[in-house]
C-alpha positions in Angstrom: -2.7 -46.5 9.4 1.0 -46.7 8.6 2.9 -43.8 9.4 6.9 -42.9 8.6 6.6 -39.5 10.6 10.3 -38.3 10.1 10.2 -34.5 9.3 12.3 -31.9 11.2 15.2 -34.1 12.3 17.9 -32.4 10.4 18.5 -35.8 8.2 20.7 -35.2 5.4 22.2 -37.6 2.7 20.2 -38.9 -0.9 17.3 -40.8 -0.9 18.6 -44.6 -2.5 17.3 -45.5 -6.1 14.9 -48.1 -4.5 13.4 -46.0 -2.0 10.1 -47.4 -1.1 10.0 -50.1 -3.0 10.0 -52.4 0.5 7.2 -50.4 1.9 3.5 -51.0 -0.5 1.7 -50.7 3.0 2.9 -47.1 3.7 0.0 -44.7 3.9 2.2 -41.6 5.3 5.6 -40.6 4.4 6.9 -37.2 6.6 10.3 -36.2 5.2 9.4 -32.6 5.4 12.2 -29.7 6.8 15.1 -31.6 6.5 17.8 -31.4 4.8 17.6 -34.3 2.3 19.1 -33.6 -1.1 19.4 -35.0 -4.8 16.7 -35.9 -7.0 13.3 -37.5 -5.5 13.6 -41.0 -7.2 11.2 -42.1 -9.2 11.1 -45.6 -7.3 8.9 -43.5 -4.6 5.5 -44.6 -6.5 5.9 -48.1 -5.2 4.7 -47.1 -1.8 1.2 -47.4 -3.6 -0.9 -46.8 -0.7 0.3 -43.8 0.4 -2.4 -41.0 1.1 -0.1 -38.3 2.1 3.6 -37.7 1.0 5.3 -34.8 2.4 9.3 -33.9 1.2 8.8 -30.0 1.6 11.3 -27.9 3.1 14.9 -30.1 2.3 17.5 -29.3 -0.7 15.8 -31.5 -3.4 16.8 -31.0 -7.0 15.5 -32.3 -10.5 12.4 -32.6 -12.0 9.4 -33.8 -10.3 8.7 -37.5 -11.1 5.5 -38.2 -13.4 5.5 -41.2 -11.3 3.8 -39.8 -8.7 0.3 -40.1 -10.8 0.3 -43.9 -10.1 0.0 -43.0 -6.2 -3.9 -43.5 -6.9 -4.9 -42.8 -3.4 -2.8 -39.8 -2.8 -4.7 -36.9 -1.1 -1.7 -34.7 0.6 0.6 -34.1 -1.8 3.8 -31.1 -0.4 6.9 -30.6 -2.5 7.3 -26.9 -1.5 10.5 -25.3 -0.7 12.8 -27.0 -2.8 14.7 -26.8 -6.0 12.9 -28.6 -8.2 12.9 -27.7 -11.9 10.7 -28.0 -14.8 11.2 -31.3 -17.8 12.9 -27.9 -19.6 13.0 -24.5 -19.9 9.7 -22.4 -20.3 7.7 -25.6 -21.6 4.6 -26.6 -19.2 4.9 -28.6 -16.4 3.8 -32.1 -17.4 4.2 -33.6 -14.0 0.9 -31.7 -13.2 -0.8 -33.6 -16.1 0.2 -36.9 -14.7 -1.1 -35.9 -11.3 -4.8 -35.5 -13.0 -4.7 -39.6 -12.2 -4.8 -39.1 -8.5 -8.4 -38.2 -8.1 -8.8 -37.8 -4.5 -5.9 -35.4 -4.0 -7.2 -32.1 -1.5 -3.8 -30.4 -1.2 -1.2 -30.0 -3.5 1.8 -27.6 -2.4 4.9 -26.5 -4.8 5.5 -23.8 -3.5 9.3 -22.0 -3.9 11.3 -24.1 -6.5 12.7 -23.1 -9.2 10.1 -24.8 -12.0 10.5 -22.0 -14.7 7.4 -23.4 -16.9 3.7 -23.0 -17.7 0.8 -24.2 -16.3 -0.8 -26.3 -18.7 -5.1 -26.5 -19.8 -4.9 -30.0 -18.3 -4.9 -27.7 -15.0 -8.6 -28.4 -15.2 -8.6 -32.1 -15.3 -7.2 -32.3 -11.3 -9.5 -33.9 -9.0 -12.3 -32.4 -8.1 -12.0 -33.3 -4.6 -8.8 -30.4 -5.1 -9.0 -27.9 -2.1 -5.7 -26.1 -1.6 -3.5 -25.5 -4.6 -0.3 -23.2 -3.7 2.4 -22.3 -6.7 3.9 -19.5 -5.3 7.4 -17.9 -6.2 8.0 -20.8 -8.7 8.8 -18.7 -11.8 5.7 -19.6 -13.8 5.2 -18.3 -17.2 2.6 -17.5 -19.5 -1.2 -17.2 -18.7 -3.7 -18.8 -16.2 -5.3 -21.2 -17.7 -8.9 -20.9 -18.4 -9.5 -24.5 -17.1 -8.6 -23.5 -14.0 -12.3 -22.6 -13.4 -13.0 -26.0 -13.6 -11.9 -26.6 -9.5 -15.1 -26.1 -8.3 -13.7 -27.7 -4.3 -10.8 -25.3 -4.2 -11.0 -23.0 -1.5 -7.4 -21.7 -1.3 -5.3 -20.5 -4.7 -1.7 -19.6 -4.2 -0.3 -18.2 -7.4 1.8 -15.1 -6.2 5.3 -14.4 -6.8 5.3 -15.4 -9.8 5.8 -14.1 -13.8 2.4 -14.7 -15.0 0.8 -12.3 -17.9 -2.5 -11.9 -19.5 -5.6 -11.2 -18.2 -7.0 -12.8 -14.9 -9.6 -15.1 -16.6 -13.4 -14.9 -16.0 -13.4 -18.4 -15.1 -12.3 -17.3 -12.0 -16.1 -16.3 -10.8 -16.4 -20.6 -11.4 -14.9 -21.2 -8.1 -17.5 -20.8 -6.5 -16.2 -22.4 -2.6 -12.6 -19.8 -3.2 -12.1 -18.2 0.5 -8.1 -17.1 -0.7 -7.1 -16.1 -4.1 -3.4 -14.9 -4.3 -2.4 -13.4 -7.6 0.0 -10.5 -6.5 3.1 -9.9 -7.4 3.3 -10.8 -11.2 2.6 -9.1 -14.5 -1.1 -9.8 -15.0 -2.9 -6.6 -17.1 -6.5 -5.8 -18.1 -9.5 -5.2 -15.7 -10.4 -6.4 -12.8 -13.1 -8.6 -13.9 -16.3 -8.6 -12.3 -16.7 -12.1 -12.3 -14.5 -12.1 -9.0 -17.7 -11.0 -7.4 -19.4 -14.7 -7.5 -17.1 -15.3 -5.0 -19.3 -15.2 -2.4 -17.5 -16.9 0.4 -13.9 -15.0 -0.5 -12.2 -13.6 2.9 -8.8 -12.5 1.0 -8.0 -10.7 -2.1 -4.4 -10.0 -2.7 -3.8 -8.7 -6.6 -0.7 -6.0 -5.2 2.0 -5.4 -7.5 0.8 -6.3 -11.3 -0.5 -4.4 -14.1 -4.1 -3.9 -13.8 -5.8 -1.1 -14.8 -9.2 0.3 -15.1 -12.0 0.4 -12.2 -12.3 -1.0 -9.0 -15.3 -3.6 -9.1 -18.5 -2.1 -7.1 -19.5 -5.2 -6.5 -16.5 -6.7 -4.3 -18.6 -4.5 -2.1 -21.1 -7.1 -2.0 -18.5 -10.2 -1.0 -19.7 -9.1 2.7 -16.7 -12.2 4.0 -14.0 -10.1 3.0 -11.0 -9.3 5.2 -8.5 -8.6 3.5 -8.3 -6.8 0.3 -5.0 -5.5 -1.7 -4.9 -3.8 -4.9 -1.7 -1.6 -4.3 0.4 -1.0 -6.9 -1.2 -1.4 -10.2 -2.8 0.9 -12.7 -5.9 1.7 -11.2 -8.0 4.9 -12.2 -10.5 5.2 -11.0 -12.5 6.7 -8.2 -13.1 4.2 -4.8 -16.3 2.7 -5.2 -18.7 3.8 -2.0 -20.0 0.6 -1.6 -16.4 -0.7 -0.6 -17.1 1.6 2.8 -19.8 -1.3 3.8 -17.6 -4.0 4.4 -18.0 -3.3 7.7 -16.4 -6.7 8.7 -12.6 -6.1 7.0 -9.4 -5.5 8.7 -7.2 -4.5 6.1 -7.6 -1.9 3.2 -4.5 -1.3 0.7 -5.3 1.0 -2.7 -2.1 2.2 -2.5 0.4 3.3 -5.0 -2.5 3.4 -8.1 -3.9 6.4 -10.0 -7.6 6.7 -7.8 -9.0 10.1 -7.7 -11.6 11.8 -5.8 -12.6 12.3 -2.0 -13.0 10.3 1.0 -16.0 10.1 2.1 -18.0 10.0 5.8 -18.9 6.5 5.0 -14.6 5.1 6.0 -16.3 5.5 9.3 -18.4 2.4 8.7 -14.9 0.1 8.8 -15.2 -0.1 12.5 -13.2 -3.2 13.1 -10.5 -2.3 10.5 -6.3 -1.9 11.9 -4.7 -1.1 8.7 -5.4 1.2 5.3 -3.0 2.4 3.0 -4.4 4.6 0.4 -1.1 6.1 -0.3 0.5 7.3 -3.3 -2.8 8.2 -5.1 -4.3 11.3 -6.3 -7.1 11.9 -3.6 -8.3 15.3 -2.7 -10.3 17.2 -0.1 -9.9 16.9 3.7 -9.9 14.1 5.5 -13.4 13.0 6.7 -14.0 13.8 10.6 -15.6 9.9 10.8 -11.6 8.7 10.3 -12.0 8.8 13.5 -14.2 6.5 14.4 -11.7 3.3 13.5 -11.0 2.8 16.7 -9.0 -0.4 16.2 -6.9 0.9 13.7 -2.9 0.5 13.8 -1.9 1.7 11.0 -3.0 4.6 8.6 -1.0 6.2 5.1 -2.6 8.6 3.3 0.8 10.1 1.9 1.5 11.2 -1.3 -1.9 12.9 -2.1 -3.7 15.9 -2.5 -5.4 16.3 1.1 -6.3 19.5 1.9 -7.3 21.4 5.3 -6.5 20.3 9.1 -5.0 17.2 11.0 -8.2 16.1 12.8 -7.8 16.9 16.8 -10.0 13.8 17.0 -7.2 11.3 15.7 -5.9 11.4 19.7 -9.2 9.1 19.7 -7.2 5.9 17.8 -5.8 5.1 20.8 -4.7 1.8 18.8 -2.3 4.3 16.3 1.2 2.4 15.7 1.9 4.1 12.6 0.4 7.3 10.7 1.9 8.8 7.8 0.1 11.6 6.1 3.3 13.3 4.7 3.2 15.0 1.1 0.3 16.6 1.5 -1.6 20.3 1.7 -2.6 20.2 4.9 -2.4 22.9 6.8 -2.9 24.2 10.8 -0.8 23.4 13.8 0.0 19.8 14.8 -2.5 18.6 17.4 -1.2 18.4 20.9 -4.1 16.0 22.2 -1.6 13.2 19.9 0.4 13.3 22.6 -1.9 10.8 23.9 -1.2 7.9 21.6 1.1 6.2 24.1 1.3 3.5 21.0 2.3 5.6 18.1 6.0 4.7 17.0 5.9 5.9 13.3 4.9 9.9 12.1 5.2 11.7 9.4 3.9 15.0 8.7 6.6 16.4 6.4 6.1 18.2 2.8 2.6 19.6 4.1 1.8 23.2 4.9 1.8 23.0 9.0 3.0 25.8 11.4 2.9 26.2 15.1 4.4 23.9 18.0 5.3 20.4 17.8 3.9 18.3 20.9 6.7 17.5 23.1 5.2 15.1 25.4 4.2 11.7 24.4 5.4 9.9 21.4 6.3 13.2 19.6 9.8 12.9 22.2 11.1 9.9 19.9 10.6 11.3 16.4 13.3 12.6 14.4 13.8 15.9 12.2 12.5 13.5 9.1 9.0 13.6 10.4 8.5 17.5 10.4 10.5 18.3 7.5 9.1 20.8 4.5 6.5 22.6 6.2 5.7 26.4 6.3 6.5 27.6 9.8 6.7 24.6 12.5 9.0 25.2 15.0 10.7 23.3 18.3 13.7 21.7 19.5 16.7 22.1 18.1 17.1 18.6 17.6 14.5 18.4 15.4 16.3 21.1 13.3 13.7 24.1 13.3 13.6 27.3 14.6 12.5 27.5 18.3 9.0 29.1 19.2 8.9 32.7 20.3 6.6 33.2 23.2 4.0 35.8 23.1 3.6 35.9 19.3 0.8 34.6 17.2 2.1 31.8 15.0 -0.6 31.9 12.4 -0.4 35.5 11.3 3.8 35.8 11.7 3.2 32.4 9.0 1.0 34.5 6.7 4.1 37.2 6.6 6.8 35.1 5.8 6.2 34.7 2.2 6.3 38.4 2.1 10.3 39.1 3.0 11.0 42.5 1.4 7.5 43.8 0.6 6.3 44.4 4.3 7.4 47.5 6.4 10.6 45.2 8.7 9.1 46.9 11.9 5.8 45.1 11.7 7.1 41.9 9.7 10.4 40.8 11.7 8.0 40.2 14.7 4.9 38.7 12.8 2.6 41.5 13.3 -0.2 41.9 10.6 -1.5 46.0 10.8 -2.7 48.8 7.7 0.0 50.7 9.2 2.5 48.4 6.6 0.3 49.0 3.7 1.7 52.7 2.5 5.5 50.3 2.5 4.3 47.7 0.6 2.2 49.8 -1.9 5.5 51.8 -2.6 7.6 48.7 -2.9 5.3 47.0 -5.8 5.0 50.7 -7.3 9.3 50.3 -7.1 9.3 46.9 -8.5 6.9 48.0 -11.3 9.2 50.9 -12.4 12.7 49.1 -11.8 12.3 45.7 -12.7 13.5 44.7 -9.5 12.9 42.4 -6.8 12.8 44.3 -3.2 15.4 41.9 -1.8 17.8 43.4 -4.1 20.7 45.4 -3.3 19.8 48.5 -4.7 17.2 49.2 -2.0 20.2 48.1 0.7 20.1 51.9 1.6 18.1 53.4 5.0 14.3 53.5 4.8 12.1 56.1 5.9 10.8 55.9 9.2 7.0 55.4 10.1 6.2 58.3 11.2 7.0 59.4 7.9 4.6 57.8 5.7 1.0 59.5 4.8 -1.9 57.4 5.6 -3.2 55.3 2.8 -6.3 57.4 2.2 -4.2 60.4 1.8 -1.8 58.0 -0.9 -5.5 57.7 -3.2 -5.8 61.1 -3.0 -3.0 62.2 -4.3 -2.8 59.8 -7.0 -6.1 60.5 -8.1 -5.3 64.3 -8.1 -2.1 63.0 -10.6 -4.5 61.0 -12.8 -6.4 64.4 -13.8 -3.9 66.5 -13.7 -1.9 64.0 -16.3 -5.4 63.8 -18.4 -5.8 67.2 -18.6 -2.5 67.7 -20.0 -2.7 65.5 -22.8 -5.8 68.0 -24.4 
């Protein structure tokens, strides 16, 4: 084999008119990470016998020589990271067409440049031997071609980054070897088809950031090789399919930022080798299921920006993997769990805009979070830095929490020091009785003057009897 190995030595300068029209013997050419500029001449096809051309990563400009369809042999093909353009604006790219004449290309890479055009049906005509096809961030336009289903060798399909509408074809299900399909990031709409379920051997799934809408497919529950799996931010609506809690093998699990309703269920324990999920910005309700717990390789959990309801589990101290939990914007409700103090890795919480009271942990990670992470609760309390009211000793948080919400209808001796008794309820009965006949609120100045003491006030009993004695003495005076 002939080999020019002569990537990643900072060469700059043009490549001449004639390039490699001395070298027909050539099977490699290695230009890659450089900084080489101009155009890639079109002379570059006399090196006839090359197999693998590589000019990825330098300042190239211009359009991408059709030439490079009489390189028969060719099997490695990398023009990524440069900034090559398209014949014209928004018209398909007809250097792909000429490359259908290279039959035993594996690999072809044009990744970040500037081609601004569409992928044309002739897409389907590449060799069949085609394995790895990457086009991301290249500014494609329009739709993916249905031909693309015709691929039956690839096993990796970079098409992210990218402005691509329409529908993701059917076709897809064709590729039947596809381990990596990228489509996120671009404006693709409709369904999730379910024809992404004959990809049996698929291990990533990354469709984040587009327009799709409808269900989640039950059957990607079935694509038992998956890892990794994003559908974040799209239009998603509906609930999470149960059978996506048997992938028992993935490691990451992002639904975030879609429209999914419903519950979690005991069955997220099942994800036992899984480090991140994001369900996030959705619209899921209930509490959170006590076999959470039971990912104990996870390093990241979000489940912000719900509708979760009741405590945060004491069993999350057993994640002892935890880098990162938010589970802000909320309803839950209870004290912070001081056994968190033992997730030595935790750098990242946030609780805020839930309905927590009680004492933050102070040991632990919980001595590097800031004010942010507590904010917008009912009654949590603790350092000053962390801007809250410090804890009183001796009182019971809970109940003085249930009596803050009350501020002018409970008897100030029992509510300024959180204590819950009958002995208020003759106050507050004549305060809504007040607020009934005045149309005012008890906070208002009116009612600024001394109140009776409480020795003072009748017992509630006696407060029923007396109105009751009213009642038929009004009746009887009507007749």
């Amino acid at each position: 084999m002939v080999s020019a190995s002569l990537g990643r030595n900072n060469f700059s300068g043009n490549l001449p008119p004639n390039f490699a029209s001395h070298l027909p013997n050539l099977d490699e050419l290695l230009l890659g990470i450089n900084r080489l500029s101009g155009i890639i001449p079109s002379s570059i096809s006399n090196a006839s016998k090359l197999t693998r051309l590589d000019v990825g990563g330098n300042a190239f400009t211009g359009s991408i020589p059709h030439t490079l369809g009489s390189i028969r042999f060719l099997e490695n093909l990398h023009l990524g990271g440069n900034n090559l353009t398209g014949e014209s604006s928004i018209q398909e790219l007809s250097f792909l067409t000429s490359l259908t004449n290279c039959k035993w290309l594996s690999t072809l890479d044009i990744t970040l440049n500037p081609l601004s055009g569409i992928l044309p049906t002739s897409i389907g005509n590449l060799s069949t031997s085609l394995e790895r096809f990457r086009a991301s961030a290249c500014n494609l336009k329009g739709n993916i071609p249905t031909e693309i289903g015709n691929l039956g060798s690839l096993y990796l399909l970079f098409l992210d980054h990218n402005d691509l509408i329409g529908t993701i074809p059917p076709s897809i299900g064709q590729l039947q070897k596809l381990q990596g399909l990228h489509l996120s990031d671009n404006k693709l709409q409709g369904f999730i088809p379910n024809d992404i379920c004959q990809l049996r051997n698929l291990v990533e799934l990354f469709l984040e950031n587009n327009q799709l809408s409808g269900s989640i497919p039950a059957c990607l529950g079935e694509l038992t090789f998956l890892r990794q799996v994003d559908l974040g931010s799209n239009k998603l609506n509906s609930t999470i399919p149960l059978t996506l809690w048997s992938l028992k093998d993935i490691l990451t699990l992002d639904l975030s930022s879609n429209f999914l309703v419903s519950y979690l269920p005991s069955d997220m324990g099942n994800l036992k080798v899984l480090v991140k999920i994001d369900l996030s910005r959705n619209q899921l309700s209930c509490e959170i299921p006590s076999n959470a717990v039971d990912l104990r390789d996870l390093i990241s959990l979000s489940l912000a920006h719900n509708r979760f309801e009741g405590p945060i589990l004491h069993s999350f101290s057993n994640l002892k993997s935890l880098e990162f939990m938010d589970l802000s914007d909320n309803a839950l409700s209870g004290e912070i769990p001081k056994s968190l103090e033992g997730l030595v890795y935790l750098k990242y919480l946030n609780v805020s805009f839930n309905r927590l009271y009680g004492e933050i942990p102070t040991e632990g990670p919980f001595a590097n979070f800031s004010a942010e992470s507590f904010m917008m609760n009912e009654a949590l309390c603790g350092s000053p830095r962390l801007k809250l009211p410090p804890c009183r000793t001796g009182t019971h948080r809970p109940l003085e929490k249930q009596t803050l919400a009350t501020l002018g209808y409970m008897a100030p001796e029992y509510g300024s020091n959180g204590i819950v008794t009958t002995s208020g309820d003759v106050y507050s009965y004549g305060i809504v009785l007040m607020e009934t006949f005045t149309r005012r609120r008890p906070t208002d100045e009116i009612f600024s003057e001394e109140l009776d003491s409480p020795e003072e006030r009748i017992e509630m009993k006696d407060v029923v009897t007396t109105l009751k004695k009213i009642k038929l003495t009004y009746l009887a005076s009507r007749y």
